[in-house]
C-alpha positions in Angstrom: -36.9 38.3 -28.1 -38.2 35.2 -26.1 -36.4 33.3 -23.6 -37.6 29.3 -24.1 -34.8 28.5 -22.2 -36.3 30.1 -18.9 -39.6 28.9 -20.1 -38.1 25.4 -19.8 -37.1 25.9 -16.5 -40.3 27.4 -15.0 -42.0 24.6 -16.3 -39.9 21.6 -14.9 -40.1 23.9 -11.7 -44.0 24.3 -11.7 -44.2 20.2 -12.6 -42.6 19.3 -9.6 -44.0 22.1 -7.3 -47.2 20.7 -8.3 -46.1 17.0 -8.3 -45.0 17.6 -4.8 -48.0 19.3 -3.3 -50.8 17.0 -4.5 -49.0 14.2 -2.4 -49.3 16.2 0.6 -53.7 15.5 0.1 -53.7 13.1 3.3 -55.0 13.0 6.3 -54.4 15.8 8.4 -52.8 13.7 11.1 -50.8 12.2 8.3 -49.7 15.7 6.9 -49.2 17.6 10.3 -46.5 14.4 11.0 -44.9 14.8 7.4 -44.9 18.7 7.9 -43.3 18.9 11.2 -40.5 15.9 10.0 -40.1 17.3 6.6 -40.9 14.0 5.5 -40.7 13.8 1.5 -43.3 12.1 -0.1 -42.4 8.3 -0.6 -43.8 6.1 -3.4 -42.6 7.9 -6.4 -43.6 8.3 -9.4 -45.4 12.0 -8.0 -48.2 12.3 -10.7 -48.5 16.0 -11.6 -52.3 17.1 -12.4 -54.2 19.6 -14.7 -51.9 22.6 -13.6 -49.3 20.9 -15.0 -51.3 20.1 -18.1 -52.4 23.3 -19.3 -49.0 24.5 -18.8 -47.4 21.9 -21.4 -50.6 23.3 -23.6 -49.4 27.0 -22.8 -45.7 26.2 -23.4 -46.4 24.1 -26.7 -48.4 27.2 -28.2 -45.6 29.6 -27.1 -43.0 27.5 -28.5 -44.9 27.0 -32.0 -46.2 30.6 -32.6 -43.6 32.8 -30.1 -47.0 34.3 -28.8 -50.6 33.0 -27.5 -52.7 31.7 -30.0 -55.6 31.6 -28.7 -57.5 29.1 -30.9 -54.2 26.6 -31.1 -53.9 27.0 -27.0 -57.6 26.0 -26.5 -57.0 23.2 -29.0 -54.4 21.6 -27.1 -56.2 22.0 -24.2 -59.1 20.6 -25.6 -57.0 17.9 -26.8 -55.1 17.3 -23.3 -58.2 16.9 -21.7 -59.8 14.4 -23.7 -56.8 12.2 -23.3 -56.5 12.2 -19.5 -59.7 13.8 -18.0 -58.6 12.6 -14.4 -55.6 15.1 -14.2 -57.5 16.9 -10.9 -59.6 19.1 -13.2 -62.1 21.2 -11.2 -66.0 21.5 -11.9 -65.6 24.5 -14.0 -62.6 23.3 -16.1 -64.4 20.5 -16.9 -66.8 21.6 -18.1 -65.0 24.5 -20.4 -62.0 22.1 -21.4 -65.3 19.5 -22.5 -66.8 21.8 -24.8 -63.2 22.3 -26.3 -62.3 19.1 -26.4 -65.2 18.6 -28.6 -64.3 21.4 -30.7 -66.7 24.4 -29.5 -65.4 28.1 -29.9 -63.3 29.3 -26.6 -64.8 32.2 -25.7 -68.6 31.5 -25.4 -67.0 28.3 -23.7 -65.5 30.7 -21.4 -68.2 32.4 -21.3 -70.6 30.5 -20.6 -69.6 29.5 -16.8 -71.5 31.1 -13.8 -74.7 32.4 -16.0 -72.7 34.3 -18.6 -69.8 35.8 -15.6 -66.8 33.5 -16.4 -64.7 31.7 -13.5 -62.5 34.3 -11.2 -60.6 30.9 -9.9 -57.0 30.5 -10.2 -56.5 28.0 -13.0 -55.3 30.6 -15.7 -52.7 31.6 -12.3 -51.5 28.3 -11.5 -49.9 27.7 -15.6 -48.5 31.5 -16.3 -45.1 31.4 -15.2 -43.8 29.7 -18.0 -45.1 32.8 -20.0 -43.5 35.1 -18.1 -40.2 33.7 -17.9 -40.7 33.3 -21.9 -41.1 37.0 -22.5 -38.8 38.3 -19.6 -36.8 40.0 -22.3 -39.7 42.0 -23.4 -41.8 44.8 -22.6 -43.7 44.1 -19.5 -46.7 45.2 -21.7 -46.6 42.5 -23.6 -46.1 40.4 -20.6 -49.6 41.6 -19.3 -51.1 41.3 -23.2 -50.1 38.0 -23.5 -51.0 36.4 -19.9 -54.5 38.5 -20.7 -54.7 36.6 -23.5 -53.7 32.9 -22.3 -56.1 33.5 -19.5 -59.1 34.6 -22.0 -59.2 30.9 -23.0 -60.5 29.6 -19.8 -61.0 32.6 -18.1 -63.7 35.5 -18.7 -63.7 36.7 -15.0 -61.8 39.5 -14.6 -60.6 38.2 -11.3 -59.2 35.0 -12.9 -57.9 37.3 -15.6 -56.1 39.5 -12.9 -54.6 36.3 -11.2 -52.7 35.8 -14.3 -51.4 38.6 -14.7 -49.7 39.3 -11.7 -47.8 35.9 -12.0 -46.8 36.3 -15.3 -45.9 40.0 -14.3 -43.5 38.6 -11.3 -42.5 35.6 -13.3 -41.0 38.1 -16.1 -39.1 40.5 -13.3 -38.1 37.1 -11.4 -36.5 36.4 -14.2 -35.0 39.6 -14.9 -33.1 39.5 -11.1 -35.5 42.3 -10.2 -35.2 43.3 -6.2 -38.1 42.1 -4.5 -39.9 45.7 -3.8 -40.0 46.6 -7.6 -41.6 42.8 -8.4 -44.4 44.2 -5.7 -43.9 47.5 -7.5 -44.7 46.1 -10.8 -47.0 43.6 -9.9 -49.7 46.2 -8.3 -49.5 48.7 -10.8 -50.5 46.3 -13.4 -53.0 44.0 -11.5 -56.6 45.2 -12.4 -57.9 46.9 -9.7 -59.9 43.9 -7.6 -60.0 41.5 -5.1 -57.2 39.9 -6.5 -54.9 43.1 -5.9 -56.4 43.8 -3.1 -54.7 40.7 -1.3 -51.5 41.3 -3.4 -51.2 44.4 -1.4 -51.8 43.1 1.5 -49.4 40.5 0.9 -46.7 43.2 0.0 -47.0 45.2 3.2 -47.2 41.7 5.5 -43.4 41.4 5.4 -41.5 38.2 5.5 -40.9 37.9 9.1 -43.8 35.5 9.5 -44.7 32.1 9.2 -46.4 30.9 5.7 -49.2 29.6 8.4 -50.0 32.9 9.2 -49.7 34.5 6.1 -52.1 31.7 5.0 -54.4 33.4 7.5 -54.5 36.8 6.5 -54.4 35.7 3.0 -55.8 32.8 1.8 -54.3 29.4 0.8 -56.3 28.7 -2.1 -58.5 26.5 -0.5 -61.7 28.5 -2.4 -60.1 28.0 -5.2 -60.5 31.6 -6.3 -57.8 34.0 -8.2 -58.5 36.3 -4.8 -57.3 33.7 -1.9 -54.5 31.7 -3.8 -52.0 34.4 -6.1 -51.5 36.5 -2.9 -50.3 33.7 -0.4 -48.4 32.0 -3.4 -47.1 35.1 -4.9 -46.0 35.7 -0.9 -44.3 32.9 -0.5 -42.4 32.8 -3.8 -40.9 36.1 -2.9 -40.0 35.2 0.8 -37.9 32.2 -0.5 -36.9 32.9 -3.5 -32.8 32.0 -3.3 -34.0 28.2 -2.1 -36.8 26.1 -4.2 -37.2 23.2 -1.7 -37.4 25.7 1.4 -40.1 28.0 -1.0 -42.3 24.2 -1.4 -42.1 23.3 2.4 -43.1 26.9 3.3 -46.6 27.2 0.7 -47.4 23.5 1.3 -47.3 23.7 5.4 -50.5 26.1 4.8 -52.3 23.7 3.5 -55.4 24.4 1.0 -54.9 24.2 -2.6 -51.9 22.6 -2.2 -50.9 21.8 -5.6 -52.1 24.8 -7.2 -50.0 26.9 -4.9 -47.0 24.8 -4.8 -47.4 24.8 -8.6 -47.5 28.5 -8.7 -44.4 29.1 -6.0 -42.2 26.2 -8.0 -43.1 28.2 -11.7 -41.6 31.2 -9.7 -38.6 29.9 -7.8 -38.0 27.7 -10.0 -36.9 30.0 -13.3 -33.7 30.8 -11.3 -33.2 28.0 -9.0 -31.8 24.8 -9.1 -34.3 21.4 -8.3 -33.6 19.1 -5.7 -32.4 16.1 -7.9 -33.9 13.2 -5.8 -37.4 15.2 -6.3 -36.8 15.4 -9.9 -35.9 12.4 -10.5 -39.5 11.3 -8.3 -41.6 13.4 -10.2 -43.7 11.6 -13.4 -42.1 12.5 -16.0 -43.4 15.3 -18.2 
C-alpha cells in the first residue's frame, strides 16, 4: 500500500520550506534583522528552486508507476531541467541533469562526476520526503530500496546515497507517529555506515535543549553542500519541532547555510503531519 495522500502533503510542505528559505539569501545585516524580528519575507510570489523541482519529478514517477522508475525519474528530470535551468541548480546537477536532459543514460551520468566517484552532496536528501511519506505504510525495507534507488539517478556517492536514506527512513516513521527516539533508532541502523551517520549520531545524542545556532555548529548547516553537513542539522531540527511547521522553518533557517535545502528538507518532514501557515501558502509560487 502507498499513501499519495501524505506524499501530497510532504510535498506542498517541502515547496514552501524551500520557497521560504531561498528568500532569506540577503545580506547578512539584512537577515540577522529579519531573524531577530521574525520578519516574513515580503514581495510574494516566493519562487521555489531545483529542490522543489526534482521533487515534482520524484512525486510524478511515484504517482505513475507506485515505485521509482529509474529511467522515467531521470526523464522528467531531464525534462525539468531543460525547461527552467535557472531553478538554483548546483555545478554538479547541472551538469548530470544536462546530459539527461539530452537524453544520455543515468548512471554513467551519475557516474561520471568527481573522476568516476559520484557527488556525496545533499540533492538526492533535499527531494525524499515525499517518498517516504508515500511508502509509510510499508516495510521500512522498501523505504531504504526505493530512496536507494531515487538517489542512484543523480547520486553514485555513497554519502549522497546515505543522505537519502535517512530522510526517507524518518519521513516514513514521521509519518507513522513514531516517538522521536525510535525515528533516531531507525534512522541509524539503516544509514550506511559514513560520514553521513556519523553526524546523525551526533545529532541524536545533542538533545533539543539548544539553539539550532549551535547545533548548526557542531553539525553543519549545509553550507558545503555535502550529504555529511546538511541531513544531520536538518534531520535535527525536524525532530526538535516537529508539533509546529513555522516554528521548525524559523529554527533551520536562523543557522544559516544552505538555507533552502535545509528548510526544504525540515518542511518535507514537518510538514507530512502539520498544518501550513495559510498566509505562506498562499505566498509561495505556485507548484
Amino acid at each position: 500500500m502507498s499513501s499519495p495522500f501524505l506524499m501530497k502533503r510532504s510535498l506542498e510542505g517541502l515547496s514552501l520550506g524551500d520557497a521560504f528559505g531561498e528568500r532569506f539569501f540577503v545580506r547578512d545585516d539584512v537577515f540577522a534583522t529579519a531573524i531577530k524580528l521574525r520578519r516574513v519575507p515580503a514581495n510574494p510570489p516566493w519562487r521555489w528552486t531545483d529542490d522543489t523541482a526534482m521533487a515534482l519529478s520524484l512525486t510524478e514517477t511515484l504517482d505513475k508507476f507506485k515505485a521509482v522508475n529509474s529511467d522515467d525519474f531521470a526523464k522528467r528530470l531531464g525534462e525539468r531541467y531543460a525547461k527552467e535551468p535557472a531553478r538554483g541548480y548546483g555545478a554538479g546537477a547541472h551538469e548530470v541533469l544536462g546530459h539527461l536532459s539530452r537524453g544520455a543514460p543515468w548512471k554513467p551520468s551519475a557516474q561520471a562526476l568527481f573522476e568516476g566517484a559520484g557527488s556525496k552532496g545533499n540533492g538526492a536528501a533535499m527531494r525524499v520526503a515525499p517518498l517516504g511519506a508515500f511508502f509509510s505504510e510499508e516495510p521500512l525495507s522498501t523505504v531504504v530500496e526505493e530512496a536507494f534507488r531515487s538517489a542512484s539517478v543523480t547520486h553514485a556517492h555513497a554519502e549522497g546515497q546515505a543522505g537519502a536514506v535517512a530522510i526517507a527512513v524518518a519521513a516514513s516513521l514521521i509519518a507513522r507517529h513514531e516517538e522521536l527516539a525510535n525515528i533516531w533508532r531507525h534512522v541509524l541502523a539503516r544509514t550506511p555506515p559514513g560520514a553521513t551517520r556519523d553526524g546523525l549520531s551526533n545529532a541524536s545524542r545533542l538533545g533539543f535543549d539548544v539553539p539550532s545556532t549551535h547545533a548548526a555548529q557542531e553539525l553543519g548547516n549545509g553550507s558545503k553542500v555535502l550529504s555529511e553537513d546538511t541531513v544531520p542539522f536538518s534531520l535535527w531540527c525536524a525532530l526538535k519541532h516537529l508539533n509546529d511547521y513555522s516554528e521548525a522553518l524559523w529554527a533551520t533557517v536562523a543557522a544559516g547555510g544552505d538555507r533552502d535545502t535545509t528548510c526544504a528538507i525540515v518542511g518535507g518532514l514537518v510538514g507530512i503531519h502539520q498544518s501550513l501557515p495559510a498566509d505562506w501558502l498562499s505566498a509561495r509560487e505556485p507548484l
